[in-house]
C-alpha positions in Angstrom: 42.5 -12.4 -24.1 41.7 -12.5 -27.7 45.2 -14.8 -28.6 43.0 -17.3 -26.5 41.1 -18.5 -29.6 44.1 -20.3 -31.5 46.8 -20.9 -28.4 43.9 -22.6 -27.0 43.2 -25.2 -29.6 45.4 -28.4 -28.9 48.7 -29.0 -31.1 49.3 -25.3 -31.5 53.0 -25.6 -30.4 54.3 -28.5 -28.1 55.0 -25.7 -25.4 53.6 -21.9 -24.2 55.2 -20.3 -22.0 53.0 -17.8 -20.7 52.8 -14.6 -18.0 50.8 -15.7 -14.9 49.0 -18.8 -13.4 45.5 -17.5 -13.9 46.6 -17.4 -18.0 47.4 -20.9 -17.5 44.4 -21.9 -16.2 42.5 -20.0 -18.6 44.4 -21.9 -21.3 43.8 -25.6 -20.0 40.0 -24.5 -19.4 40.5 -24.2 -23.5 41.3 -26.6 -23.8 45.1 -27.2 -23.8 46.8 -30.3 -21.6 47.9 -28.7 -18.2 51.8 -30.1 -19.3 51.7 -28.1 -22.4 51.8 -24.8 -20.6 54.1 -23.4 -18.0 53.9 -19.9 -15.9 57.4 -18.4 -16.7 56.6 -15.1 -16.3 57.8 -12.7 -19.3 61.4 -12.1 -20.4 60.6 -8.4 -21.3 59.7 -7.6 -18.0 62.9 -9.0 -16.4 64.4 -5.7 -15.9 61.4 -3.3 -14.6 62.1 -3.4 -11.6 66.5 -4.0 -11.4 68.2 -1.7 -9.0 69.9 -0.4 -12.9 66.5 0.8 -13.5 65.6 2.4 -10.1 69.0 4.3 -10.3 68.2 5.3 -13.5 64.6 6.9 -12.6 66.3 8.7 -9.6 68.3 10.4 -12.1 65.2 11.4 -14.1 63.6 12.9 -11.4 66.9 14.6 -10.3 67.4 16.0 -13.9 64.1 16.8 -14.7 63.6 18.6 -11.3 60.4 16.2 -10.4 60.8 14.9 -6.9 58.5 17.9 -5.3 56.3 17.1 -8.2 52.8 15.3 -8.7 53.9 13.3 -12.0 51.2 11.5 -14.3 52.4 9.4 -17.5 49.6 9.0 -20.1 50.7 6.3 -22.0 48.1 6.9 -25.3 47.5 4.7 -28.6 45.7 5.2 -31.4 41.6 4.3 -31.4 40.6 2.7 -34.8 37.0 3.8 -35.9 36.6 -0.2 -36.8 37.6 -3.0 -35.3 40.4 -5.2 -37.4 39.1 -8.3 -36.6 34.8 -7.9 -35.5 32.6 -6.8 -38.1 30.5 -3.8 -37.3 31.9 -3.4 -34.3 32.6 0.6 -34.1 35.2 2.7 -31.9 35.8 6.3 -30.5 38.7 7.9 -32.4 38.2 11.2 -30.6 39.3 9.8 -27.3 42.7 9.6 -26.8 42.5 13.4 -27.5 39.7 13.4 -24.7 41.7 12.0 -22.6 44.9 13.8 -23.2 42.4 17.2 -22.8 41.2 16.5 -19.1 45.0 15.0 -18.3 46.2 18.3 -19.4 43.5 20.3 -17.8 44.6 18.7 -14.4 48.2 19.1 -14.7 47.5 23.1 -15.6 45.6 23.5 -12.5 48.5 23.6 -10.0 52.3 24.3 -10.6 53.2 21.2 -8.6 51.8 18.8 -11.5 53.5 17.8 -14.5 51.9 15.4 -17.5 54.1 13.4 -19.0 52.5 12.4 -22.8 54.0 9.4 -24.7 52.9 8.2 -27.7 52.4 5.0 -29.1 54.6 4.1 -32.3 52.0 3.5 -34.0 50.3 6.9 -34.0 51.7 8.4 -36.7 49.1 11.4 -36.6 50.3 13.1 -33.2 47.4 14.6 -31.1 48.3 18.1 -31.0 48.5 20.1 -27.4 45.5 21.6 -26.6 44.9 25.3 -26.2 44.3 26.5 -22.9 45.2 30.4 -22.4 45.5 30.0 -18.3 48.6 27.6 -19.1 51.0 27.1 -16.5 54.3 27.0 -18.1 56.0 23.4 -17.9 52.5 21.5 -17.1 52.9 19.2 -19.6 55.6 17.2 -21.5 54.3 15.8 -25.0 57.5 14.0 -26.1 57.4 11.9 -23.5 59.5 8.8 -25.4 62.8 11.1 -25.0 62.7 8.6 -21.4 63.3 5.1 -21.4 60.2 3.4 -20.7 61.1 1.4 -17.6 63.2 4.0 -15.8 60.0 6.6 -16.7 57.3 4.4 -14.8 59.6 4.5 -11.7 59.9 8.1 -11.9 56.0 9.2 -12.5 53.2 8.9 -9.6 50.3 7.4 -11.7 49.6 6.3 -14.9 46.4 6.8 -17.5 46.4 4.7 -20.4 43.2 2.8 -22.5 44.7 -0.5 -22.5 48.9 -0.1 -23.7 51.1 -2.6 -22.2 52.4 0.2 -20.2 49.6 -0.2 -18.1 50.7 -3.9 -17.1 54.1 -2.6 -16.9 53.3 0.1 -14.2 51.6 -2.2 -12.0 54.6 -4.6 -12.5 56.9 -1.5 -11.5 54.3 -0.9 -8.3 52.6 2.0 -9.6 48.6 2.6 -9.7 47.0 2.6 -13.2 44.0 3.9 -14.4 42.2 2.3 -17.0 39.6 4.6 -19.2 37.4 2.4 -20.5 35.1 3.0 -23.6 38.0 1.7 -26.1 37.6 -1.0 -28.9 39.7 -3.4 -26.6 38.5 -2.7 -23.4 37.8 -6.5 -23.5 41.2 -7.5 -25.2 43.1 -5.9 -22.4 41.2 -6.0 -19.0 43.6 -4.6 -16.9 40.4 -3.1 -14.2 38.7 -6.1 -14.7 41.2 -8.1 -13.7 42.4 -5.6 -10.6 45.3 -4.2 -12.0 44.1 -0.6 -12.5 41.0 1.9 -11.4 38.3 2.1 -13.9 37.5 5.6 -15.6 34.3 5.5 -17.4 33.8 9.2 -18.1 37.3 11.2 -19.1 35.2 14.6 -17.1 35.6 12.8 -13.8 39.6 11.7 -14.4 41.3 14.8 -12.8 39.0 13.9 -9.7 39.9 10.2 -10.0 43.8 10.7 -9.9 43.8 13.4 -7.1 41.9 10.5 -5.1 44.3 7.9 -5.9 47.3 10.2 -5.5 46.4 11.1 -2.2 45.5 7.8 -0.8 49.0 6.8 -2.4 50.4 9.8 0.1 49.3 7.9 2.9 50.8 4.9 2.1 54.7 3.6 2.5 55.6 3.6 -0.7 54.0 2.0 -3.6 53.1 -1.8 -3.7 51.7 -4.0 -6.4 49.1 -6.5 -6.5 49.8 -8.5 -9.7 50.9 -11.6 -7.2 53.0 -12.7 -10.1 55.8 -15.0 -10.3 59.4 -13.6 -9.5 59.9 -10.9 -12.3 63.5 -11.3 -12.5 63.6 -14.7 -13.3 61.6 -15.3 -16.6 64.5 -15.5 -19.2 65.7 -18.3 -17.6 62.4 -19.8 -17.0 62.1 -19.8 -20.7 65.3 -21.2 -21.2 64.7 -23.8 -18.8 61.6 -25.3 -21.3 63.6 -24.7 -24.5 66.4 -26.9 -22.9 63.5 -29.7 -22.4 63.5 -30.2 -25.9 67.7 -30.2 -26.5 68.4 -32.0 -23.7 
């Protein structure tokens, strides 16, 4: 949302390739001409959902011992307590550990759940597991980048994040996303907003929100997406296709 200031202002590159129609739109209402920007899709997310992948997270699960397993991914980032680019406006850094604390409170409450914690490169302060003496052993899983991203979001049930491009990714890969809201960029990245996840707006009430979701998932044939976007094997060429408008 917030790259909308400057790639909407006319003569800011002769072509922008971007992820969806509705960007598009928003773009042209900014006032770009509707032939300088095409839907292509994104090249990074060519491969989420490749049969390469999909074998790939069946091996996970078969490794790892998850398939009679209630898996969540918590995808977490760091929260500045200032914004980089709005004066005065102010964050929460305590909440990514808030939200790791009720995510690991859920997954010790059962021996059929299992959190899977992976951090954001740029958190170079690690939030440190949390102390619960009723622990069941193998709840949760802190070093959650030892799992190649795409593979990982085929082989979890759910995932919690405040607003990581994992969350897009998950819904891309068909899986239901929960967005906790209360983040410096809940407006930069407005993946409930737009439909793409549930909203959490108190971290108490998250344990509660992904046994709901997890259960209505149960009743369901598998696990669909509503992004409606363009074929996402296709974008790399898509790209290519506009590039070779200019060589040609």
């Amino acid at each position: 949302m917030d790259e909308i200031a400057w790639l909407g202002r006319p003569g800011y590159a002769n072509k922008i390739c971007v992820l969806h129609p509705s960007v598009r739109d928003r773009l042209i209402q900014a006032g770009r001409a509707p032939h300088e920007v095409v839907a292509t899709g994104n090249p990074a997310f060519d491969g989420i959902n490749t049969e390469k992948v999909l074998g790939a997270s069946q091996r996970i699960r078969e490794e790892q011992h998850w398939n009679h397993r209630e898996i969540v991914l918590y995808a977490s980032q760091p929260e500045p307590l200032h914004h980089p680019s709005v004066p005065g406006q102010t964050g929460d850094p305590t909440l990514p550990a808030r939200i790791q604390e009720a995510l690991e409170h859920w997954a010790r409450k059962a021996t059929n759940r299992l959190l899977v914690i992976r951090k954001h490169p740029s958190e170079s302060n690690p939030i440190q597991p949390s102390e619960h003496p009723t622990a069941v052993d193998g709840a949760v899983i802190h070093n959650g980048r030892q799992f190649e991203l795409h593979p990982l979001l085929h082989a979890v049930d759910l995932v919690v994040t405040m607003n990581s491009t994992v969350g897009l990714e998950a819904c891309i890969a068909g899986r239901p996303v929960i967005q906790v809201l209360g983040s410096l960029f809940d407006a930069s990245v407005p993946l409930a907003q737009f439909g793409l996840a549930h909203a959490c707006t108190a971290t108490p009430n998250l344990g509660d929100q992904i046994d709901t979701i997890l259960s209505s998932q149960r009743h369901r044939a598998g696990h669909t997406t509503n992004l409606g976007l363009i074929p996402m094997t296709d974008a790399t060429q898509f790209v290519l296709d506009v590039v070779k408008e200019f060589i040609a």
